[in-house]
C-alpha positions in Angstrom: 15.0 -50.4 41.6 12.3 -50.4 44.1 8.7 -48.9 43.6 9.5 -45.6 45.3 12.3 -45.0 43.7 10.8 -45.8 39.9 7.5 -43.3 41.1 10.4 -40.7 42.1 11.8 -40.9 38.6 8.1 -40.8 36.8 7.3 -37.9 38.6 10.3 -36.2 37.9 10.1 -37.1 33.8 6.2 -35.9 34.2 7.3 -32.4 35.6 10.2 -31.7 33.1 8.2 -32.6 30.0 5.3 -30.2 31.5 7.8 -27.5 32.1 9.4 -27.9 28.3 5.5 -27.7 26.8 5.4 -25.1 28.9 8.2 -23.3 27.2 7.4 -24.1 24.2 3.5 -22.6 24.7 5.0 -19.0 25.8 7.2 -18.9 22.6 6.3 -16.2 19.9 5.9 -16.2 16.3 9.4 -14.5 16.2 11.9 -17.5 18.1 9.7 -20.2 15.8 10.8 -18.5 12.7 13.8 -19.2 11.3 14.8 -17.4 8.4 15.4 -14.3 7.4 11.6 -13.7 5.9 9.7 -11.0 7.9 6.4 -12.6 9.3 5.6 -9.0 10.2 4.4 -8.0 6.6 2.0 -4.5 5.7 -1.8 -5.2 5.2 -3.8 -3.2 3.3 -7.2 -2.1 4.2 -10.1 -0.8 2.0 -12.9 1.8 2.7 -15.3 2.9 0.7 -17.2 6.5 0.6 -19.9 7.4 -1.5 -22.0 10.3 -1.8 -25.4 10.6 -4.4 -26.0 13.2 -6.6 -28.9 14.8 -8.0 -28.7 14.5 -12.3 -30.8 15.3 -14.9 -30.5 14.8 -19.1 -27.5 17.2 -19.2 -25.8 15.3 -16.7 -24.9 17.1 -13.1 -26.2 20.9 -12.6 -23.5 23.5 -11.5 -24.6 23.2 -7.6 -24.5 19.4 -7.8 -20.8 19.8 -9.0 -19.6 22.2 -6.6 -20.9 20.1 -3.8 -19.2 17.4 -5.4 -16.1 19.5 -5.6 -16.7 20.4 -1.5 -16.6 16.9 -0.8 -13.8 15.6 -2.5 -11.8 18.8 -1.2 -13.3 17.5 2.4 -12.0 13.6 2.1 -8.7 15.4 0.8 -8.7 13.6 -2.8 -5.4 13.1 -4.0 -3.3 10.5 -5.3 -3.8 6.7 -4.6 -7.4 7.1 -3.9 -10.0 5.9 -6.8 -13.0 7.4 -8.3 -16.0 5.8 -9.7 -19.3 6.3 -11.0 -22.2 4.1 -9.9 -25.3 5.3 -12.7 -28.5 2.7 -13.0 -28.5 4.8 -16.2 -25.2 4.9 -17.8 -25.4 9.0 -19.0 -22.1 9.7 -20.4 -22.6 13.4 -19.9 -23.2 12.8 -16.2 -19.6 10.5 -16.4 -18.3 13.3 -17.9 -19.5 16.2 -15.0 -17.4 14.0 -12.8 -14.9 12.6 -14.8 -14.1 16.8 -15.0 -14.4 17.7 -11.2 -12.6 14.5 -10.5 -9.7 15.7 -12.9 -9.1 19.0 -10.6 -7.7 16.9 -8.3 -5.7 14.7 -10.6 -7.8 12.0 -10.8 -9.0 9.5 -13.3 -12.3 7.6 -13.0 -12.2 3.8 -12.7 -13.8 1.9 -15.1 -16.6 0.2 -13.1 -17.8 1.0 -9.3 -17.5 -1.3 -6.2 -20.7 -2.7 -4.8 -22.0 -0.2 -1.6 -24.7 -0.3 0.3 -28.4 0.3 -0.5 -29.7 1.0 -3.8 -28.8 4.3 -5.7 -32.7 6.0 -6.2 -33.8 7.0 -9.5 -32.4 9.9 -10.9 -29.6 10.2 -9.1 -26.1 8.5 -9.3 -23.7 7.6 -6.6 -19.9 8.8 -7.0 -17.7 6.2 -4.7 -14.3 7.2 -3.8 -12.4 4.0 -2.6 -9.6 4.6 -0.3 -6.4 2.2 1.1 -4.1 2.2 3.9 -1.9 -0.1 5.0 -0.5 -1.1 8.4 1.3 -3.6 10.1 -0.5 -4.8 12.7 1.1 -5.9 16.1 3.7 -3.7 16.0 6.2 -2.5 17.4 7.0 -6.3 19.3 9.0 -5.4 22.2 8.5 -8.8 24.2 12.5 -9.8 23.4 13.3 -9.7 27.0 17.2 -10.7 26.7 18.2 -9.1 24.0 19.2 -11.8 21.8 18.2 -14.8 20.5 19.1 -18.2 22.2 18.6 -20.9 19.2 19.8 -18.3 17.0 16.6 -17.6 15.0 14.8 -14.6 13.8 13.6 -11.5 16.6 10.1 -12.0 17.3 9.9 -8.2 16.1 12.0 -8.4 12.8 10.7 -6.5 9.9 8.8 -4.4 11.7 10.5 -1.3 11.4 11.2 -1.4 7.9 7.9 -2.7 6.8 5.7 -0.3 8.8 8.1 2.5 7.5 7.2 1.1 4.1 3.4 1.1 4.8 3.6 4.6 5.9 5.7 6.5 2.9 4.0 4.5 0.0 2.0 7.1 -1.8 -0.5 4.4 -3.3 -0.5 1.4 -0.5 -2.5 -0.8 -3.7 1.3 -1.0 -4.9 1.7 -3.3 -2.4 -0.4 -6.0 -3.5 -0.2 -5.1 -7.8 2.4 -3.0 -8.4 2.6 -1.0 -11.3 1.9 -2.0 -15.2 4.1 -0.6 -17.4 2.6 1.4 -20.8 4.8 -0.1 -23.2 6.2 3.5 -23.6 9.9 4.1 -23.7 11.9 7.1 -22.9 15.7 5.7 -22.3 16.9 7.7 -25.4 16.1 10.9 -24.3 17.2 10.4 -21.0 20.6 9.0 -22.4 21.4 12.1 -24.1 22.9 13.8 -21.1 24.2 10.4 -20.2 26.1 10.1 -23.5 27.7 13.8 -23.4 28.9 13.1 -20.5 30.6 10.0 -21.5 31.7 11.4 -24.9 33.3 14.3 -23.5 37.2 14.7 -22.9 38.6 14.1 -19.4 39.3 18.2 -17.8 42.7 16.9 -17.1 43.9 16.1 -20.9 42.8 19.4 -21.9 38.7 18.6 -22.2 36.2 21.4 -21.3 33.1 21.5 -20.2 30.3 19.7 -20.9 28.2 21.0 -23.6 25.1 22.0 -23.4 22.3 19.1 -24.9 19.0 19.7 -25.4 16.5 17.1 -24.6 13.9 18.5 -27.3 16.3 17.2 -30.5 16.7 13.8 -32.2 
């Protein structure tokens, strides 16, 4: 093999290697992954609102409560959103003012306050209302230009649908990282009474009626 020839075939090697980095450099998240795990998974954002009030020994005055009854009406306070009281002084009759204009909106107070900004001034305290969302970011992915998958691995854009779908309809987005704790409570008895009439009660076609009627309230 003579020089020339031996230069041809290096430069030949060197431009097919540097056209399959190449490749690989314009290849999404979606054609490296594969399995059937979503890499396009919901995150959840925090903000934080907070507004001070004026108190005094007995707690909030009627104005101070109906402005704090205007703004929660104004951030549209409902379920999924947390309450908490930030007091230098700790006055449980103040707690209690919002602990009562929080419960209008069917709210429950947390049991200690995130930290915020600034410094709450004396006599006052600072009710903090933390809100989440979640999203999915970078979608929708629409950069599958063929349609299909060559190596047969997971769309670039899989997941998305369901889990931004998911992000959207969850009614507390903090389920999404905890869940929920059970109480301990149980229930299944009464709600297998109506299970059990129906079970215990004779087909129609051998001659059984109806079901009877169960009431929920009895042993």
């Amino acid at each position: 093999m003579t020089y020339s020839t031996k230069r041809a075939a290096a430069s030949a090697l060197a431009i097919s290697l540097g056209m399959a980095l190449s490749a690989c450099g314009t290849m999404t998240a979606g054609e490296n992954n594969m399995t059937l795990y979503s890499q396009n998974q919901p995150v959840v954002e925090r903000s934080n609102f907070a507004l001070d009030l004026a108190t005094s020994g007995a707690g909030l005055s009627v104005p101070e409560q109906a402005r704090l009854a205007d703004w929660f009406e104004t951030l549209d306070l409902g379920y999924g959103d947390r309450v908490a009281v930030d007091d230098p002084v700790g006055s449980p009759a103040t707690r209690n003012a919002v602990a009562a204009v929080a419960s209008r909106f069917g709210i429950l107070l947390a049991d200690t306050a995130p930290v915020t900004e600034g410094y709450v001034n004396p006599g006052n305290v600072r009710v903090v209302v933390t809100r989440s969302m979640a999203h999915v970011p970078g979608c929708p992915i629409w950069d599958d230009e063929y349609g299909f998958e060559r190596g047969n691995q997971t769309s670039s854009g899989y997941g998305c649908a369901v889990n931004t779908n998911i992000a959207a309809m969850v009614a507390n987005p903090e389920d999404l990282l905890e869940g929920q704790h059970g109480t301990g409570e149980t229930v299944i008895m009464t709600s297998n009474r109506a299970i059990n009439a129906y079970r215990n009660a004779a087909p129609t076609g051998g001659g059984g009626t109806t079901l009877p009627e169960v009431s929920s309230e009895g042993n």
